[in-house]
C-alpha positions as CSV (number, residue, x, y, z in Angstrom):
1,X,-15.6,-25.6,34.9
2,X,-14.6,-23.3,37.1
3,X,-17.6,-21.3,39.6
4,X,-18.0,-17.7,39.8
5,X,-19.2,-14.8,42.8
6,X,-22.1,-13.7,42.2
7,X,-22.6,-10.2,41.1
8,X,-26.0,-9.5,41.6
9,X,-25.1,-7.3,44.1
10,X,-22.2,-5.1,41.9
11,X,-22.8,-1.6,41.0
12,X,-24.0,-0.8,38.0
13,X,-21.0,0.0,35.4
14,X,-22.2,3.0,33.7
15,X,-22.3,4.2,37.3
16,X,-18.4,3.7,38.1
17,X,-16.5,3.1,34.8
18,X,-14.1,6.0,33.9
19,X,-15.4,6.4,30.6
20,X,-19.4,6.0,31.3
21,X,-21.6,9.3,31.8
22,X,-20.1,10.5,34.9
23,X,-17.1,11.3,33.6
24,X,-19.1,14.0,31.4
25,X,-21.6,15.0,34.6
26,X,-21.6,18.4,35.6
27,X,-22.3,18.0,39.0
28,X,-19.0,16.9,40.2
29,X,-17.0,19.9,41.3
30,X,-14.0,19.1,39.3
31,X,-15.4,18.4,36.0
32,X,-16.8,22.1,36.6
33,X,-13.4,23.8,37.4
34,X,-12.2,22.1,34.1
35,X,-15.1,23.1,32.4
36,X,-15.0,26.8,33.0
37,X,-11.6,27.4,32.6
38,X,-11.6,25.6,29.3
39,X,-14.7,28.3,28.1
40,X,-12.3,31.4,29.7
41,X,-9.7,30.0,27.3
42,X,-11.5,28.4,24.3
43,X,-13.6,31.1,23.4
44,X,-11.2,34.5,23.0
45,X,-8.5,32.5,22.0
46,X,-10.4,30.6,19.2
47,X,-12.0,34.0,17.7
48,X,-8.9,36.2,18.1
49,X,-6.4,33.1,16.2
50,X,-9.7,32.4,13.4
51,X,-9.8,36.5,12.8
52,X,-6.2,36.5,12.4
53,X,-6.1,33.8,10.3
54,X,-8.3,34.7,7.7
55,X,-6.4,37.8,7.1
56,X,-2.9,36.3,7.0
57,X,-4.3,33.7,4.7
58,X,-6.1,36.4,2.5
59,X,-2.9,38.4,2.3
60,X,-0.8,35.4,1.5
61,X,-3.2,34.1,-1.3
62,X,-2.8,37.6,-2.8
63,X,0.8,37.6,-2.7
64,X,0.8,34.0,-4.4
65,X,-1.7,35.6,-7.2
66,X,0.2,38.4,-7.9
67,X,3.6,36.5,-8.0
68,X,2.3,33.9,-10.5
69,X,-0.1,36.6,-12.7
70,X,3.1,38.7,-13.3
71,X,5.0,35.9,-14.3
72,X,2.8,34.9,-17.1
73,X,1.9,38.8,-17.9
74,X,5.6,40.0,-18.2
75,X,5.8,36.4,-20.2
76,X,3.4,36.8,-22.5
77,X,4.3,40.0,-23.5
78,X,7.7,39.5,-24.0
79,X,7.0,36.8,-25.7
80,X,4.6,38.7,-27.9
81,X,7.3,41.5,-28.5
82,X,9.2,38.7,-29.8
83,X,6.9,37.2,-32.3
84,X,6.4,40.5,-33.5
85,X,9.8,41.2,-34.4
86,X,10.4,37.9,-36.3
87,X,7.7,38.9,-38.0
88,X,9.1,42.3,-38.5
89,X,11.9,40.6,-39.8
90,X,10.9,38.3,-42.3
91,X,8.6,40.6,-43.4
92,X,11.7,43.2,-44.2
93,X,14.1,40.3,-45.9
94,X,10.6,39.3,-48.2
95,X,11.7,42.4,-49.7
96,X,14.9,42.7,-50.6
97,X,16.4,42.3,-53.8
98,X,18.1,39.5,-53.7
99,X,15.2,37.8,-52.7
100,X,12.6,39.1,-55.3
101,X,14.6,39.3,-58.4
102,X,17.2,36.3,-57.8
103,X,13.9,34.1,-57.6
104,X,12.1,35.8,-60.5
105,X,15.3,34.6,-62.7
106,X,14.8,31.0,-61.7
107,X,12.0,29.3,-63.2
108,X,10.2,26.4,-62.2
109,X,11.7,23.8,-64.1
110,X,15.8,24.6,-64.1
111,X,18.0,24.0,-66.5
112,X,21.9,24.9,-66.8
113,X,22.5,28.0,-67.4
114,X,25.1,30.4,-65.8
115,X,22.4,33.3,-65.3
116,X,19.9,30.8,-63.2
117,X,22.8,29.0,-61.0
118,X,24.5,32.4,-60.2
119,X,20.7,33.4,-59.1
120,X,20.6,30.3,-57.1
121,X,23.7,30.7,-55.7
122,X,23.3,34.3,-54.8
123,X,19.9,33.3,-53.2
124,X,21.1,30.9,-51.0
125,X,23.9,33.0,-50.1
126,X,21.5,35.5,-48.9
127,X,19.3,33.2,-46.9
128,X,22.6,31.9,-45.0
129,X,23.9,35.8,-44.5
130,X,20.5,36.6,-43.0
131,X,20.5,33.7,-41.2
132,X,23.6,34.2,-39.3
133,X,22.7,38.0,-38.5
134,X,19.9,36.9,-37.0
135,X,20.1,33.6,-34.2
136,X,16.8,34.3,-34.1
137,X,15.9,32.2,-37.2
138,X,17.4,28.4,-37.4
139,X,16.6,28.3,-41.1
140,X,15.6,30.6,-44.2
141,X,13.5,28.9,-46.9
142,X,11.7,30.3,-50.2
143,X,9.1,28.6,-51.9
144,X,7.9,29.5,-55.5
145,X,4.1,29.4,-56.1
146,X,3.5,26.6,-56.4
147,X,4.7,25.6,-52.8
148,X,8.0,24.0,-54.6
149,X,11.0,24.8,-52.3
150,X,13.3,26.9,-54.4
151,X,16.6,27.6,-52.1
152,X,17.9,27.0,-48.3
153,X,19.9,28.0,-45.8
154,X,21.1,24.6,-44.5
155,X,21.2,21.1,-46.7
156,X,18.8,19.5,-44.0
157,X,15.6,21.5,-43.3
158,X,11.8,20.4,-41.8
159,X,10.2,20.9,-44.8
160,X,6.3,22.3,-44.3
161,X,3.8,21.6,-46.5
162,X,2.0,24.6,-48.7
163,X,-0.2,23.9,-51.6
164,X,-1.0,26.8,-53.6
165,X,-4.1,27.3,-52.7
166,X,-2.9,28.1,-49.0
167,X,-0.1,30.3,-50.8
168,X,-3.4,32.5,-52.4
169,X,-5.3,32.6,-49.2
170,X,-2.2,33.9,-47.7
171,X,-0.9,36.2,-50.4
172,X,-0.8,39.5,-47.9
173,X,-1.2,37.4,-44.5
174,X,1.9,35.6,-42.5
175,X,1.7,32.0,-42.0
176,X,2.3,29.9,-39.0
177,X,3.2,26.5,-39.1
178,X,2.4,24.0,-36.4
179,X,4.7,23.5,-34.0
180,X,7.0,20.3,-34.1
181,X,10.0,18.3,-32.3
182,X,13.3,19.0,-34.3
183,X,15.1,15.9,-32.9
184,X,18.4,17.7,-34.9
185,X,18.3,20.9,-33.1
186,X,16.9,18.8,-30.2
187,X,14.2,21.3,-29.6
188,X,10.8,22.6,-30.7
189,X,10.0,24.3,-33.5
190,X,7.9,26.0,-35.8
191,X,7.8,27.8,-39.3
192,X,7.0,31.3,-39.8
193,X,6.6,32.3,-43.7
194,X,5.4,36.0,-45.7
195,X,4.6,36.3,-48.8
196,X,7.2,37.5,-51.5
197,X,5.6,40.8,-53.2
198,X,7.8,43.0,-55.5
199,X,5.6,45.0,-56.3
200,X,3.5,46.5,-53.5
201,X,0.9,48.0,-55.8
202,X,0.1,45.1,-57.6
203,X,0.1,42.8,-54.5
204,X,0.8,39.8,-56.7
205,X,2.8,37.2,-54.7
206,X,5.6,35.6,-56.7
207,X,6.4,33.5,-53.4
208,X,6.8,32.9,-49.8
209,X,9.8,33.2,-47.4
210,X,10.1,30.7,-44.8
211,X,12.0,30.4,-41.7
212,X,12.7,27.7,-38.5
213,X,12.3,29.8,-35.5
214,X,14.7,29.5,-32.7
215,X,12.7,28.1,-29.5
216,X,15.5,27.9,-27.3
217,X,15.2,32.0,-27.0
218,X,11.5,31.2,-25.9
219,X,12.6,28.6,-23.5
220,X,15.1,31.6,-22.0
221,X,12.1,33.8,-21.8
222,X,10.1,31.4,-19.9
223,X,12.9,30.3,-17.5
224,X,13.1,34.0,-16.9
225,X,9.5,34.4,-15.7
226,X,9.3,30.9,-14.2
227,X,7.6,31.8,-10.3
228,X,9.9,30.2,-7.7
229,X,12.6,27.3,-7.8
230,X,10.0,24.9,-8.1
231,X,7.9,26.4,-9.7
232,X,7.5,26.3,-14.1
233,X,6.5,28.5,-17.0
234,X,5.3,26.9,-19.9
235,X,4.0,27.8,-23.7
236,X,0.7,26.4,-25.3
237,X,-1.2,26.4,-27.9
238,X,-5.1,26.4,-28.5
239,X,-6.1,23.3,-28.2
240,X,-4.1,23.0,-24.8
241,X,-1.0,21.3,-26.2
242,X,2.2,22.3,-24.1
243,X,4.6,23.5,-26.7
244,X,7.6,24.5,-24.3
245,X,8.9,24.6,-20.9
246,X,10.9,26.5,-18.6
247,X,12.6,23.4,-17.4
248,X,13.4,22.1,-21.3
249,X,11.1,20.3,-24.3
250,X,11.1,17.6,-25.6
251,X,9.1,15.0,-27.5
252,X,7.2,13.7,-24.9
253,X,6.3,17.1,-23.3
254,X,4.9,18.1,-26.8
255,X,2.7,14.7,-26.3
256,X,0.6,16.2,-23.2
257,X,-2.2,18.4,-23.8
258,X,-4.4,20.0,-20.8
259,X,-7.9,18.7,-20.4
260,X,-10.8,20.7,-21.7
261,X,-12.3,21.7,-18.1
262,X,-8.9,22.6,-17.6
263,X,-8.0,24.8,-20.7
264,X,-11.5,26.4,-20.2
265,X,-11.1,27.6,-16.5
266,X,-7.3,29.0,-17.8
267,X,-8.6,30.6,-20.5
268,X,-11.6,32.2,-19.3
269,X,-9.6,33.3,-16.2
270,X,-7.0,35.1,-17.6
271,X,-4.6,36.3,-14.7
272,X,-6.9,34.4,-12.0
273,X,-5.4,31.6,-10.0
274,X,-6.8,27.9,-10.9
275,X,-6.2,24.9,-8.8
276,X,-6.0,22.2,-11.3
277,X,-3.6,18.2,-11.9
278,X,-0.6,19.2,-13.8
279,X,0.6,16.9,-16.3
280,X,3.3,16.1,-14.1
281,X,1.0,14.7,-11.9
282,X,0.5,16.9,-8.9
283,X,-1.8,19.4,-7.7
284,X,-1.0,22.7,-9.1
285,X,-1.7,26.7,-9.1
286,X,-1.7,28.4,-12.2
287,X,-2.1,31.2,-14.2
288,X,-2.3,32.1,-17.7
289,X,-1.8,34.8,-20.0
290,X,-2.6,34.8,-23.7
291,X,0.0,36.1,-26.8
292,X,-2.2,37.8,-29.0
293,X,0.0,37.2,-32.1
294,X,0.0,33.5,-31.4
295,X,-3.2,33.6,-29.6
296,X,-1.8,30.8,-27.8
297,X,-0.9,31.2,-23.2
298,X,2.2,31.4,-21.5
299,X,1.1,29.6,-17.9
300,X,3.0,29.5,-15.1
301,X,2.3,27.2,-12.2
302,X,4.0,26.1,-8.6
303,X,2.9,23.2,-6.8
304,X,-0.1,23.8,-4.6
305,X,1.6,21.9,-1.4
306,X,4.6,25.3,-1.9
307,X,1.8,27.7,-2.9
308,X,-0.2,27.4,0.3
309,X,2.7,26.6,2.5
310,X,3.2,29.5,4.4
311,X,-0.8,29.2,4.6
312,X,-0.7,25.5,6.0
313,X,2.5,26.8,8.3
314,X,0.0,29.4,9.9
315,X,-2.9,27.1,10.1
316,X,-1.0,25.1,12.1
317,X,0.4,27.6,14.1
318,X,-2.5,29.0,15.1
319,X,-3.8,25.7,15.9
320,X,-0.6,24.6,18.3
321,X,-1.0,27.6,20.4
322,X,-4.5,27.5,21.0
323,X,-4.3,23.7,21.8
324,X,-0.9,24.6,24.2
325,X,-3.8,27.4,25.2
326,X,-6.0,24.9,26.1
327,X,-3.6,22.1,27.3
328,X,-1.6,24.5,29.6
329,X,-4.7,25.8,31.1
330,X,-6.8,22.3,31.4
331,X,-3.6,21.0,33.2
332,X,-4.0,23.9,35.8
333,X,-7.4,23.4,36.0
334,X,-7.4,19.6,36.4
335,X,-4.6,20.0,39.6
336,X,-6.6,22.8,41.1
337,X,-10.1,20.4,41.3
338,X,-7.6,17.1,42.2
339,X,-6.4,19.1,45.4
340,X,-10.0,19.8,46.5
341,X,-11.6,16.3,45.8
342,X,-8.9,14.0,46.3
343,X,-10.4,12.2,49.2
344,X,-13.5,11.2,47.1
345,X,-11.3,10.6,44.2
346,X,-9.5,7.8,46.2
347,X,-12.2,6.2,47.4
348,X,-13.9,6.6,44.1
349,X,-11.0,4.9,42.3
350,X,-11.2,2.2,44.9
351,X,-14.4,1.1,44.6
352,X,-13.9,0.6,41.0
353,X,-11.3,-1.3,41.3
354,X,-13.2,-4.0,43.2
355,X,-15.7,-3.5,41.2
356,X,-13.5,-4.6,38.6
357,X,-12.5,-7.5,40.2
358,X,-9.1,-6.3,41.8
359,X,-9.7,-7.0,45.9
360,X,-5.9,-5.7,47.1
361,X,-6.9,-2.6,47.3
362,X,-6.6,-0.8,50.8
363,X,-6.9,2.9,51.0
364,X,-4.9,5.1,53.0
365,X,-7.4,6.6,55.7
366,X,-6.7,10.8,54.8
367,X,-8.1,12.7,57.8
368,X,-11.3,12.1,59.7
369,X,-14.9,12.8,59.9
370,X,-17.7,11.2,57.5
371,X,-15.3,10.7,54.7
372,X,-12.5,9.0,56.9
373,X,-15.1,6.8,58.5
374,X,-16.4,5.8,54.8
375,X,-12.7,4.5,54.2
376,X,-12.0,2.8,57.0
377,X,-15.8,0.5,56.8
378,X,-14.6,0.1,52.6
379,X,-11.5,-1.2,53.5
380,X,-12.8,-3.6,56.3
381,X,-15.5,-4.2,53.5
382,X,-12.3,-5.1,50.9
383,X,-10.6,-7.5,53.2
384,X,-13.4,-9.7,53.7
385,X,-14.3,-9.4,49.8
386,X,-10.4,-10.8,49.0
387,X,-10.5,-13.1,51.7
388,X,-13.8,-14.7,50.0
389,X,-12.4,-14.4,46.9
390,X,-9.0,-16.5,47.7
391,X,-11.7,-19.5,49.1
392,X,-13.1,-19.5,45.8
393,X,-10.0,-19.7,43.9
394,X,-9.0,-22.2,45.7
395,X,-11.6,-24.2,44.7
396,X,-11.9,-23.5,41.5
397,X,-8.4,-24.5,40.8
398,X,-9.0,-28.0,42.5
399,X,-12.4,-28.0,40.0
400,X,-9.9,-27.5,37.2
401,X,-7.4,-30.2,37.6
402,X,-10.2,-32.3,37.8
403,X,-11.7,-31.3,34.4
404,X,-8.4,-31.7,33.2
405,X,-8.3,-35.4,34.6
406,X,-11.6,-36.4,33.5
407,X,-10.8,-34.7,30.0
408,X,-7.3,-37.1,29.9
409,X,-9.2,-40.2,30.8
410,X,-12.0,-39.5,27.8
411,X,-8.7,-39.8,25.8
412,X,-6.4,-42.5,26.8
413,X,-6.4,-45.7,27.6
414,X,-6.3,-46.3,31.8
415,X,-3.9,-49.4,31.6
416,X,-1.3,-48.6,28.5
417,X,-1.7,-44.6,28.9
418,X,-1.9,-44.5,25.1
419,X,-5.1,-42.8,22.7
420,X,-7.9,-44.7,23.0
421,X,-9.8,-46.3,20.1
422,X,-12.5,-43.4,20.1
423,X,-9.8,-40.6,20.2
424,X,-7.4,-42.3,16.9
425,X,-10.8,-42.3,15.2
426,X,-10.8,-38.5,15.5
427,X,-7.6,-38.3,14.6
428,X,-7.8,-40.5,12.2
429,X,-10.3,-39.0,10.4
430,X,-9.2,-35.2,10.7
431,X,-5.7,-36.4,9.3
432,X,-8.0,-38.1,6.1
433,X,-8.8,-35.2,4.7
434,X,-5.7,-32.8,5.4
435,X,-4.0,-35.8,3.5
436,X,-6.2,-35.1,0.6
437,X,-5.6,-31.3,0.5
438,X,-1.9,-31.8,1.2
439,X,-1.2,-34.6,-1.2
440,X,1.3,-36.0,1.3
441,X,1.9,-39.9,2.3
442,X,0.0,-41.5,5.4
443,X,0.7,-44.7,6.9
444,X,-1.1,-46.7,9.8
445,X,0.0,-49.7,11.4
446,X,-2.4,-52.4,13.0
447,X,-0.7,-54.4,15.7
448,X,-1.7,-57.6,17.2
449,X,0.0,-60.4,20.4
450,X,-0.1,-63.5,19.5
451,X,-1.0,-66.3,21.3
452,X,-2.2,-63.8,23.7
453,X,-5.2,-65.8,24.9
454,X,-2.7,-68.4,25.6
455,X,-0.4,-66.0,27.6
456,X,-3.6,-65.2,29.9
457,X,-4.5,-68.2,30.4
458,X,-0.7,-69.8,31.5
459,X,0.4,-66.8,33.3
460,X,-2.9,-64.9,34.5
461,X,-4.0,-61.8,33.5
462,X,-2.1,-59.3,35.6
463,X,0.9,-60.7,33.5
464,X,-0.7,-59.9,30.5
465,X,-1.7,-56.2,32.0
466,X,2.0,-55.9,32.2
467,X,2.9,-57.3,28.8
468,X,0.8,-54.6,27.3
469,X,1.7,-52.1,29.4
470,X,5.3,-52.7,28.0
471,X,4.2,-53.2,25.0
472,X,2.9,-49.8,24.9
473,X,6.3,-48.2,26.0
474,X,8.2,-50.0,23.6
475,X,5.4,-48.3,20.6
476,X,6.2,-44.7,22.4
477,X,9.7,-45.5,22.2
478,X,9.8,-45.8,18.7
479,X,7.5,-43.9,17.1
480,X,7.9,-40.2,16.9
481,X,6.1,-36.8,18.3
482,X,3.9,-36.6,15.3
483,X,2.8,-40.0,15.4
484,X,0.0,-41.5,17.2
485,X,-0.5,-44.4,19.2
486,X,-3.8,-46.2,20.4
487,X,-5.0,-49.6,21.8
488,X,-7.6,-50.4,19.5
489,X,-9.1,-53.0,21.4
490,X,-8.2,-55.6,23.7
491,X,-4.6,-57.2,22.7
492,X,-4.8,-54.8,19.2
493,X,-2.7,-51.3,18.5
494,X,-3.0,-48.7,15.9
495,X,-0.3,-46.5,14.8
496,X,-1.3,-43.3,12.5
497,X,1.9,-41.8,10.9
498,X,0.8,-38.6,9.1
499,X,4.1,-38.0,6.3
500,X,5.1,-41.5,6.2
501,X,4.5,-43.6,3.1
502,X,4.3,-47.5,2.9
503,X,8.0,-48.2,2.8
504,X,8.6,-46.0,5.8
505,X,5.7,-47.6,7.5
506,X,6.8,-50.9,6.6
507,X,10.5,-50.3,8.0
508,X,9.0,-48.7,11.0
509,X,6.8,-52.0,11.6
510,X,9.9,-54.2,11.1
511,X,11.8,-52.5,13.9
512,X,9.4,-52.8,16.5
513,X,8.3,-56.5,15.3
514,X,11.9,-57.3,15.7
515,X,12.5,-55.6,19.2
516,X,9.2,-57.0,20.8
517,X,10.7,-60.7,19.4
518,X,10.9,-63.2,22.0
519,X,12.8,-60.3,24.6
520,X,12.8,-57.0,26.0
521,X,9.2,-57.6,27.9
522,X,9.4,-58.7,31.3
523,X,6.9,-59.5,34.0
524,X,6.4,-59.7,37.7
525,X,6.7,-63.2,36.8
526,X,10.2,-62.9,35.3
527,X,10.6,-63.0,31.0
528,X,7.6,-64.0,28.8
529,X,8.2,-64.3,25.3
530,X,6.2,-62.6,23.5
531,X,5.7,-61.8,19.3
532,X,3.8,-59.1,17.1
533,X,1.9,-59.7,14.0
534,X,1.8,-56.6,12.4
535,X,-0.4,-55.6,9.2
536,X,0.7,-52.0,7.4
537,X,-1.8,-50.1,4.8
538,X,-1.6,-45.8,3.4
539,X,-4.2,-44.0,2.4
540,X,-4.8,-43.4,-0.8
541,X,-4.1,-40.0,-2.5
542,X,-7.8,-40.3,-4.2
543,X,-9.9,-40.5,-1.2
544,X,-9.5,-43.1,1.8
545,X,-12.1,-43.0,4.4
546,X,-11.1,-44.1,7.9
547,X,-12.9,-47.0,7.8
548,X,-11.4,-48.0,4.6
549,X,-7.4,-47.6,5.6
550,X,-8.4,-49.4,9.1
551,X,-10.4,-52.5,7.4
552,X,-6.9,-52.8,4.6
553,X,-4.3,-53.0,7.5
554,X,-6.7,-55.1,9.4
555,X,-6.8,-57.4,6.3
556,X,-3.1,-57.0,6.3
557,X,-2.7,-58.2,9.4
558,X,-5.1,-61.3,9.4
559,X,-2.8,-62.4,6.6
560,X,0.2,-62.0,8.7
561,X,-1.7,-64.4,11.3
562,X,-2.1,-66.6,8.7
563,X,1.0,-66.8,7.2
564,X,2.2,-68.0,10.5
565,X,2.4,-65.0,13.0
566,X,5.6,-62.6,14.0
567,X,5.7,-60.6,10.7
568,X,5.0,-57.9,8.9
569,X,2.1,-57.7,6.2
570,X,1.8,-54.6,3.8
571,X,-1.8,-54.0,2.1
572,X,-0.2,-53.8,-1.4
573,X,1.0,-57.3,-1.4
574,X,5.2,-56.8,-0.9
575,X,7.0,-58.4,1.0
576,X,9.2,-56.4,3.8
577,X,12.6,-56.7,4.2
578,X,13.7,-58.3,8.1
579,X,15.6,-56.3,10.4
């Protein structure tokens, strides 16, 4: 309890505190000097660094379009170029000779003759010329009509699948495969085939020419159109699929396909920048131009932190020197309007430091006149204030030890200084249930004089005062910090030891039993033997209330009385072991 000033008489807070309304109040001749000088600085500054912005930022975003739109043009049609001329090519070799007649002489079921394998032969060395004249093409393939693969370049080939019916469809048409991971070649791939026609006139397909075409020149395209360091160029197909990258393929890049909404704003925005989550998993700019022959996109993209970096860089320029703008001015303005108020700013900032309970203020008196006769009667005002304030303390503090007091008597016990039976019921009871969240071991010990009726009556009762004043020291003595120690009632103890089981109790019980024997308490009187009966009971792991642990070690300890005093009893029935 301690007793406060009364503050009836304080101002008001909103009318002193530094961050009420009078900090924003326009009738204080600083906070106008501030003001205006911020308004002189904020308002050309701010419309001169926005105008400028905008048309850095509008040139920039150009400059990033542009970069990225010719990437993916000069891409696309290089890449187109390219396509065409494979299929320039194939569509030349469909016609040679050694083609067209060397697979006319081979039917469709073989047999041995010398005419058929020297047309087989000379076939397959054709396919393998062609193919190394032209790096281009991986493999060369040709199928007969019926989609049966009739000679190779290469022993192991990715074999595509064409019935005959796709063979008619695409008698006069190239075909193109869909594109695959050649884990041999460790790259992607795709087929291109034509259709093998001898005889122009007629147009009557006798088969189809098929060749593996090399992506690693598409991958060398790409790099060389890929928009920055960071930046990446890659090659899909309709549906969205990335086929190829600048930075490599593999079989989990052919795995990712662009989401719809994002395939659609690409495609319908041909050569327009869109803002969209790359597969890799960051925010993106890209661009995307189409390959007619393939009709599938070459995009090329750079992260959108890079893209609008030199944006950001003059956002935040802008923004640093019109706050230095502001800050180097406010600063200015602030000292000027200190220099002409600082008389009422002290006394200002004194009076809310009392306010605030702080009474060593004492302001130094700055000139004459009204306002030097206001600080002189506040400090006079202040001293009185602290010297007030010092009383109270000083009582307060003597109110406080005395709660403190009165709170230790409600405790203890006035003649042993140990808990008294009210307080290790508490205790008692709290440490109960932690015991049955914890699952640990608890122990309590109820402690008994004998004969001590007897030692009253022959010696008087300030002996026995003294005897269980003693008593009590010898209990401190052995038990430990954790522990707790109470007179329970007249010539009784109890001992609560939270973590110790029965055996520990038991052992515990023993030693002091055995100390308090017949010696080590003393009177004014000289030596009084004196014994202990001492009954020991835990609390069980299933739920003990306090009454039930207290009524088994006071059971405990009638039996010790019974079994002829100065011993130790243990609610379980063992016997302990004498020290």
């Amino acid at each position: 309890m301690s007793v406060e000033p009364d503050d009836s008489t304080q101002p008001e807070s909103d009318d002193i505190s530094p961050s009420g309304p009078r900090l924003l109040r326009m009738d204080r001749i600083k906070n106008r000097i501030v003001l205006v000088a911020l308004l002189a600085t904020l308002i050309p500054s701010i419309g001169t660094a926005w105008v400028s912005y905008l048309q850095n930022k509008r040139a920039l975003t150009e400059k990033i379009t542009e970069e990225l739109a010719a990437g993916s043009s000069q891409a696309a049609r290089e890449l187109d170029l390219w396509i065409e001329q494979r299929i320039f090519d194939l569509r030349v070799f469909t016609t040679s000779y050694e083609v067209s007649e060397n697979l006319q002489l081979l039917p469709r079921i073989r047999d041995e003759s010398t005419r058929q394998r020297q047309a087989f032969t000379r076939l397959t060395d054709y396919l393998t010329s062609v193919r190394d004249r032209s790096p281009s093409f991986r493999e060369l393939m040709v199928f007969d009509t019926d989609a049966e693969l009739v000679a190779s370049s290469a022993d192991s080939i990715h074999t595509p699948s064409f019935s005959p019916a796709g063979l008619e469809i695409f008698r006069n048409e190239r075909i193109f495969g869909e594109p695959y991971w050649d884990e041999t070649a460790g790259t992607a791939s795709m087929m291109l085939a034509y259709a093998i026609v001898p005889d122009v006139a007629l147009m009557d397909s006798i088969g189809l020419l098929a060749a593996t075409l090399n992506f690693e020149e598409i991958e060398a395209i790409l790099t060389r159109y890929t928009p920055g360091d960071s930046g990446e160029a890659f090659l899909i197909d309709a549906t969205g699929r990335l086929i190829m990258s600048s930075k490599g393929g593999s079989a989990e890049l052919m795995q990712n396909q662009l989401t719809d909404e994002t395939l659609d704003a690409l495609s319908s925005g041909q050569g327009t920048p869109v803002e969209y989550a790359g597969f890799r998993g960051e925010e993106v700019v890209g661009v995307s131009r189409m390959i007619p022959k393939l009709e599938w996109d070459v995009v090329t993209e750079v992260p959108r932190a890079e893209a609008f970096a030199a944006v950001s860089r003059l956002r935040n320029t802008t923004i640093m020197i019109v706050a230095g703008l502001l800050l180097g001015v406010g600063l200015i303005a602030y000292r000027v309007g200190v220099i002409i108020v600082r008389p009422l700013d002290q006394l200002t900032t004194g009076v809310k430091q009392v306010a605030a309970g702080d009474f060593s203020v004492d302001l130094p008196v700055v000139g004459g006149g009204e306002v030097g006769d206001l600080t002189t009667v506040f400090n006079d005002m202040v001293s009185r204030l602290r010297t007030g304030r010092e009383q109270l303390d000083g009582a307060n503090e003597t109110l406080r030890k005395k709660n403190e007091e009165l709170a230790r008597l409600s405790i203890t016990d006035g003649l042993t200084g140990l808990f008294n039976r009210r307080q290790l019921l508490e205790v008692l009871e709290r440490e109960g249930r932690r015991t049955q969240r914890s699952k640990e071991p608890f122990s309590i010990l109820m402690l008994d004089v004998d004969h001590f009726k007897k030692l009253n009556d022959e010696h008087g009762h300030l002996v026995g005062d003294e005897v269980l004043r003693q008593l009590a020291s010898v209990l401190k003595q052995e038990i430990r910090e954790v522990d707790y120690a109470a007179r329970y009632g007249g010539e009784e103890f109890l001992i609560m030891l939270p973590g110790t089981d029965l055996d520990g109790a038991a052992e515990l019980s023993e030693r002091i039993r055995a100390r308090v024997d017949g010696k080590g308490l003393s009177s004014t009187g000289g030596d009084v033997s004196v014994t202990v009966s001492i009954g020991v009971a835990d609390c069980a792991l299933d739920g003990d209330t306090a009454e039930a642990i207290i009524a088994r070690a006071d059971d405990a300890l009638y039996k010790a009385k019974r079994r002829g005093r100065n011993r130790v009893v243990r609610a379980d029935g063992k016997r302990t072991k004498r020290t």
